[in-house]
C-alpha positions as CSV (number, residue, x, y, z in Angstrom):
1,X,108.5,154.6,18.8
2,X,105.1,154.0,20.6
3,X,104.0,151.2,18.9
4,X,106.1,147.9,18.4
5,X,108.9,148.7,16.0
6,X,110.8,146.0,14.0
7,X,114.5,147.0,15.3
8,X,116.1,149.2,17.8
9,X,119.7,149.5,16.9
10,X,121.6,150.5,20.7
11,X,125.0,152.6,20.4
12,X,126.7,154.6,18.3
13,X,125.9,157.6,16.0
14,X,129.2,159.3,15.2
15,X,130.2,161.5,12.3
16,X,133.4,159.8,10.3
17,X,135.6,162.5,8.8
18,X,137.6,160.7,5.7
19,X,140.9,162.1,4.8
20,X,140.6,163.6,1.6
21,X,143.9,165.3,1.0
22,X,146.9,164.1,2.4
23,X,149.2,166.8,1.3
24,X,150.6,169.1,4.0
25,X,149.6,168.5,8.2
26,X,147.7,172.4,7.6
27,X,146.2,171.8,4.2
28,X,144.5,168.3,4.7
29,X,140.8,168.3,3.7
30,X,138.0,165.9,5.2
31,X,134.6,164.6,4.1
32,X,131.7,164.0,6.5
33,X,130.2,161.0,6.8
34,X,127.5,158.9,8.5
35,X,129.3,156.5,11.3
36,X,129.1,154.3,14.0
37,X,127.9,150.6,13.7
38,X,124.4,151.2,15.4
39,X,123.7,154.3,13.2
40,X,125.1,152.6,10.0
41,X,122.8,149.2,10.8
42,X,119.7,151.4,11.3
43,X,120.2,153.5,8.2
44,X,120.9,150.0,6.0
45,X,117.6,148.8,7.9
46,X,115.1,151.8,6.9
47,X,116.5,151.2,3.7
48,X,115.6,147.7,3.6
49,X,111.9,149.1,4.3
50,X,111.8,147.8,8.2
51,X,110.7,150.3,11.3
52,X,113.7,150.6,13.1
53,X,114.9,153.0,15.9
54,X,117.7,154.1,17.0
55,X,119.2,154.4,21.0
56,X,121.9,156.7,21.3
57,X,123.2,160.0,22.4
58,X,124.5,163.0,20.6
59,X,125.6,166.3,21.5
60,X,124.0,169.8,21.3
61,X,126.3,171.0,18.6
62,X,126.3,171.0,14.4
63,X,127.9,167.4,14.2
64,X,124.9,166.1,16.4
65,X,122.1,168.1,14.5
66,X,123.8,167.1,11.3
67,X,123.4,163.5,12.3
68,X,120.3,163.3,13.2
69,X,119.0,165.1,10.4
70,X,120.9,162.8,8.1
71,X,118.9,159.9,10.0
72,X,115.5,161.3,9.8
73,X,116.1,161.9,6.0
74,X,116.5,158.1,6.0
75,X,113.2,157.7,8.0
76,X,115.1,156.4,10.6
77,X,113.2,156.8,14.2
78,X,115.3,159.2,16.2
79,X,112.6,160.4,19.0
80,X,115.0,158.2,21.2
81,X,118.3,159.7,20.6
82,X,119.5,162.3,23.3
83,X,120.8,165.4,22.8
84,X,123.3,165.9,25.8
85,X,125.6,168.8,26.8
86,X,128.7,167.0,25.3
87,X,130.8,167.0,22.1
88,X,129.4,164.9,19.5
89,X,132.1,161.6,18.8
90,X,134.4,161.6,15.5
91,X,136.7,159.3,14.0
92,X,139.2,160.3,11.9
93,X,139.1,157.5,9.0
94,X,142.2,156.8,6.5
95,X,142.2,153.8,4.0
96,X,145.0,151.8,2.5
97,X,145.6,150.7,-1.0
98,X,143.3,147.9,-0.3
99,X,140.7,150.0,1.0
100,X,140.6,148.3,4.7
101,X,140.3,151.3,7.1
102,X,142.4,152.2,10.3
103,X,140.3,154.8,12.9
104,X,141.6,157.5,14.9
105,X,138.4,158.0,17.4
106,X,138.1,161.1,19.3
107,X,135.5,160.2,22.0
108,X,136.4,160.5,25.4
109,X,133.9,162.3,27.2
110,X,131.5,162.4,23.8
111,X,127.8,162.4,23.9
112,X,128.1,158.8,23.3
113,X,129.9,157.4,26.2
114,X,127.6,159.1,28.3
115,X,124.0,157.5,27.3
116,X,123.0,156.2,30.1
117,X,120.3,154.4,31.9
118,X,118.1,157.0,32.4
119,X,117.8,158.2,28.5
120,X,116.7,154.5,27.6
121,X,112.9,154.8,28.0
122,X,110.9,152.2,28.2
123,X,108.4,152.8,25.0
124,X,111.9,152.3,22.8
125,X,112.5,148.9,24.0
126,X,108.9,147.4,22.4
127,X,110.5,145.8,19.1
128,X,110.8,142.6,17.8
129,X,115.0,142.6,17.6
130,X,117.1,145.0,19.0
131,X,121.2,145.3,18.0
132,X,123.8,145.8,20.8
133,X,127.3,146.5,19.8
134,X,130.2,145.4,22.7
135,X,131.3,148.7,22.2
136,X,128.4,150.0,24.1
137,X,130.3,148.7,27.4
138,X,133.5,151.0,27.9
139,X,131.5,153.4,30.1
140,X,129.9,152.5,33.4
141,X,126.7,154.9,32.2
142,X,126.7,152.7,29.3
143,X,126.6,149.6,30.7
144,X,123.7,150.4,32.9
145,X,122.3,151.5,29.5
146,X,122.8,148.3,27.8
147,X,121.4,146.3,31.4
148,X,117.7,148.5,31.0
149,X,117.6,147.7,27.2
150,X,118.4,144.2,28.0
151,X,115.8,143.8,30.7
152,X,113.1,145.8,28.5
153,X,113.3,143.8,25.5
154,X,113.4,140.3,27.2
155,X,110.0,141.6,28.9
156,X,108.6,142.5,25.3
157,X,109.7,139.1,24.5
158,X,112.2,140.8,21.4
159,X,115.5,139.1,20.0
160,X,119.0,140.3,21.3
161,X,121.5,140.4,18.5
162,X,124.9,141.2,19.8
163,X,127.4,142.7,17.5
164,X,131.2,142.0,18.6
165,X,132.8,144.7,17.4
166,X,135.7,144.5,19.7
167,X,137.5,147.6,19.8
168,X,140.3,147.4,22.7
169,X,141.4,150.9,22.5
170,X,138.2,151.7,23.8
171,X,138.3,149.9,26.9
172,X,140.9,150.8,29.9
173,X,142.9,147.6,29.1
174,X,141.8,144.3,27.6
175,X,141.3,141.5,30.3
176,X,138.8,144.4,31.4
177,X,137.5,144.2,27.4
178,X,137.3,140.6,27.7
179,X,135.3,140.0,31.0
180,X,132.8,143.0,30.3
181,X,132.2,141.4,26.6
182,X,132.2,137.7,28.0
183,X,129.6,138.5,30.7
184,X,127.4,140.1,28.3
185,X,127.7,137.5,25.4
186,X,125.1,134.9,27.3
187,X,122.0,137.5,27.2
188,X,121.8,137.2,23.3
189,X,120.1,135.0,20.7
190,X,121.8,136.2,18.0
191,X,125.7,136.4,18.6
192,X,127.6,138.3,15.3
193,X,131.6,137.8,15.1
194,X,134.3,138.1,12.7
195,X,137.4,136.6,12.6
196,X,139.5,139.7,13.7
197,X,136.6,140.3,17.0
198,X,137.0,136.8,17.9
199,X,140.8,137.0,18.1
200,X,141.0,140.2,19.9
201,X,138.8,138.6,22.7
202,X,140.7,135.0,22.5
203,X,143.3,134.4,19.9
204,X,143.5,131.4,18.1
205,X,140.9,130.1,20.7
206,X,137.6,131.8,19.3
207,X,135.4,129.6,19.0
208,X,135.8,128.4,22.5
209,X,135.3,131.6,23.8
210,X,131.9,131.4,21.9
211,X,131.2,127.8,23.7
212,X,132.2,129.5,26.6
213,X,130.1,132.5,26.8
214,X,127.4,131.9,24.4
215,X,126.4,128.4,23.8
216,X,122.9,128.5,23.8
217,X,123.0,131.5,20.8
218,X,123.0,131.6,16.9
219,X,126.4,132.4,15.8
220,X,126.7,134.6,12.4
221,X,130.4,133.7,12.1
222,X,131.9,136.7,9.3
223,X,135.3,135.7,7.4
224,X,136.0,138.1,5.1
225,X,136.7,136.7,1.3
226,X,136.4,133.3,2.6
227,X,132.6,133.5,3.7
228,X,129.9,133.3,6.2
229,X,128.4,130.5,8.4
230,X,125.3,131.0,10.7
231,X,125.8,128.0,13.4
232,X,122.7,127.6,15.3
233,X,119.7,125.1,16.0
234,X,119.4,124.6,12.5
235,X,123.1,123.0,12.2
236,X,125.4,125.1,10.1
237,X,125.0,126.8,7.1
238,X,127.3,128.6,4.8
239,X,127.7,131.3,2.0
240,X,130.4,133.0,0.0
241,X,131.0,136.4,-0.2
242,X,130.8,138.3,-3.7
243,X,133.9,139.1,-4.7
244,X,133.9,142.9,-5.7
245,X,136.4,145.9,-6.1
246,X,136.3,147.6,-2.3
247,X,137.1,151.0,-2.5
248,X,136.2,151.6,1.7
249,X,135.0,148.3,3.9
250,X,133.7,150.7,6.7
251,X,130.6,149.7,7.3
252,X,130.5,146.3,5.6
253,X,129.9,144.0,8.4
254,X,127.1,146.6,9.5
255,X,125.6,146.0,6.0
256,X,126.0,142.3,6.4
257,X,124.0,142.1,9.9
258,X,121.6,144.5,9.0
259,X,120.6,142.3,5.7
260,X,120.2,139.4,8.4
261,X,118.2,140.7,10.6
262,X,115.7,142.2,8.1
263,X,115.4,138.6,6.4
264,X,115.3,137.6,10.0
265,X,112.9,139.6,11.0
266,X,110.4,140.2,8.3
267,X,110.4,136.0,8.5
268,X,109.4,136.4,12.1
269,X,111.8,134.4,13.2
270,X,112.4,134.1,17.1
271,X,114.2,131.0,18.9
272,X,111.5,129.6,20.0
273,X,109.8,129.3,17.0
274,X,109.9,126.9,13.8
275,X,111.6,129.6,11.5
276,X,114.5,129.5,13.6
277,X,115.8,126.5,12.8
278,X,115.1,126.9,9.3
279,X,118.1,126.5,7.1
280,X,116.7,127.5,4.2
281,X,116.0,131.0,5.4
282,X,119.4,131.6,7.4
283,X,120.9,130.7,3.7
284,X,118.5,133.9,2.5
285,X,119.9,135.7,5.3
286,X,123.2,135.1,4.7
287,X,123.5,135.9,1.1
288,X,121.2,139.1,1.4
289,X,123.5,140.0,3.9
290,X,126.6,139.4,1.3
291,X,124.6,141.4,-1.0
292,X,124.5,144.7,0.7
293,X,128.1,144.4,2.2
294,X,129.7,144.3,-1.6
295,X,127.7,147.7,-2.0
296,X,128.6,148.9,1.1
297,X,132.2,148.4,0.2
298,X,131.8,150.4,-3.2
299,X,132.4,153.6,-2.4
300,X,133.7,155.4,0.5
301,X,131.2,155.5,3.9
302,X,129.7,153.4,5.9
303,X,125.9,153.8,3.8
304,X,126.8,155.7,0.9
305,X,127.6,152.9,-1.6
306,X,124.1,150.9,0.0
307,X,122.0,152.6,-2.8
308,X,119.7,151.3,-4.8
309,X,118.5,148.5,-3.2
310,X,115.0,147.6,-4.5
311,X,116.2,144.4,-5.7
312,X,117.5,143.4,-2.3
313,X,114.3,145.2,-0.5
314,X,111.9,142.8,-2.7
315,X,113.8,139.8,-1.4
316,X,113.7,140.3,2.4
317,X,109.4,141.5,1.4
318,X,109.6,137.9,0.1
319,X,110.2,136.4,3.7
320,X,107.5,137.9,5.4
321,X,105.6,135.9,7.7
């Protein structure tokens, strides 16, 4: 990543084992998939045709040479991803009826609660956006991590997009999960939440806590089958989603942001600049990114159901600045 790429996605690369066979405790099969939000956001990205990177950590084992060879097959940038003496994360991943999944994550003490500080090197932070998931706090190596990409993009003058994706079982207890996430929140330009993040950080109170912590940020509000609103300088606009038969919604709202930012980006839009506050092209953003979430949720994965996408690829071509 040596010259400026388009997107650094910060975080997770994990391998998702799906539960294929629920018969017997000894005779249960799994399928191996692509995971974590930062790996699935990068993937969706490359496919889109932007130059994105990914900052992460895996370990010197099969899972973590299996990932990253999964991600350079989808000419994702992975010249930034360490390879340290750890196990590389899982999550075991079951589905109900409705297809909504529940994880079991095994990753205490993985490859990717260790990044830290010093793996983050300076030529990966030169990119116009970069994507920080909260969930890239619930290690103190971490969050030195996150600090150094923070600091090194605002120098490169790129866009912070923070991703809430709350997960409290990751952190040691919740009002520790709600000051880490509320300190961070002000940093970012670009602040993603659904409905479910924003109640595990405040209840009933969400957008409050958004007031609170990130007033002077986009918002790219997600709520399910009723919608998305972008709430920003450009006053508020809205979309619906596409209503489709979801078979596994892992990885939808990582299709979803990932279809903003490349509209976002290939627009050369920044904050301080005119496109910004053009409502027009947040409504682009916002229904490409309903596009790829209703393929993302066709067929079980995180990526595996974002195929096909030259349709969608011609449309965020179409914003370039």
């Amino acid at each position: 990543m040596s010259a400026v790429r388009d997107v650094a996605c910060f975080g997770e690369a994990l391998c998702d084992l799906y539960e294929t066979d629920a018969g017997s405790s000894l005779g249960r099969t799994f399928q191996r998939e692509l995971g974590g939000a930062s790996a699935n956001c990068a993937v969706t990205l490359a496919r889109l045709g932007l130059k994105v990177g990914l900052i992460a950590a895996v370990g010197k084992d099969d899972v973590g040479e299996a990932l990253l060879a999964d991600l350079e097959a989808e000419d994702v940038d992975v010249s930034h991803v360490a390879r340290l003496d750890a196990p590389t994360g899982l999550a075991i991943v079951r589905r109900d009826a409705s297809g909504i999944p529940s994880f079991a994550p095994y990753r205490k003490g993985t490859a990717d609660q260790l990044l830290a500080a010093a793996h983050v090197k300076d030529a990966a932070l030169k990119v116009r956006y970069a994507v920080v998931g909260t969930s890239a706090l619930v290690t103190p190596e971490l969050r030195g991590a996150v600090d150094k990409l923070i600091a090194g993009v605002k120098k490169a003058k790129g866009v912070l997009v923070l991703d809430l994706n709350v997960r409290p079982s990751l952190y040691p207890d919740v009002d520790t999960m709600r000051k880490q996430v509320g300190e961070l929140a002000g940093h970012f330009a670009l602040v993603k939440a659904s409905e479910r993040d924003l109640g595990a950080l405040a209840g009933k109170r969400g957008l409050t806590w958004l007031e609170d912590h990130a007033k002077s940020a986009t918002w790219l509000l997600t709520r399910g089958e009723n919608g998305a609103a972008a709430v920003g300088a450009h006053g508020q606009t809205t979309a619906p989603t596409r209503r489709v038969r979801c078979v596994d919604a892992t990885g939808a709202g990582d299709a979803f942001l990932a279809g903003v930012i490349a509209v976002l980006a290939s627009a050369g839009a920044k904050p301080d600049g005119k496109e910004w506050k053009d409502a027009k092209l947040w409504m682009r953003a916002l229904e490409t990114g309903h596009l790829l979430a209703a393929k993302a949720v066709s067929a079980v994965g995180a990526t595996t159901g974002v195929a096909n996408v030259s349709d969608i690829r011609a449309k965020v071509k179409a914003a370039k600045k």
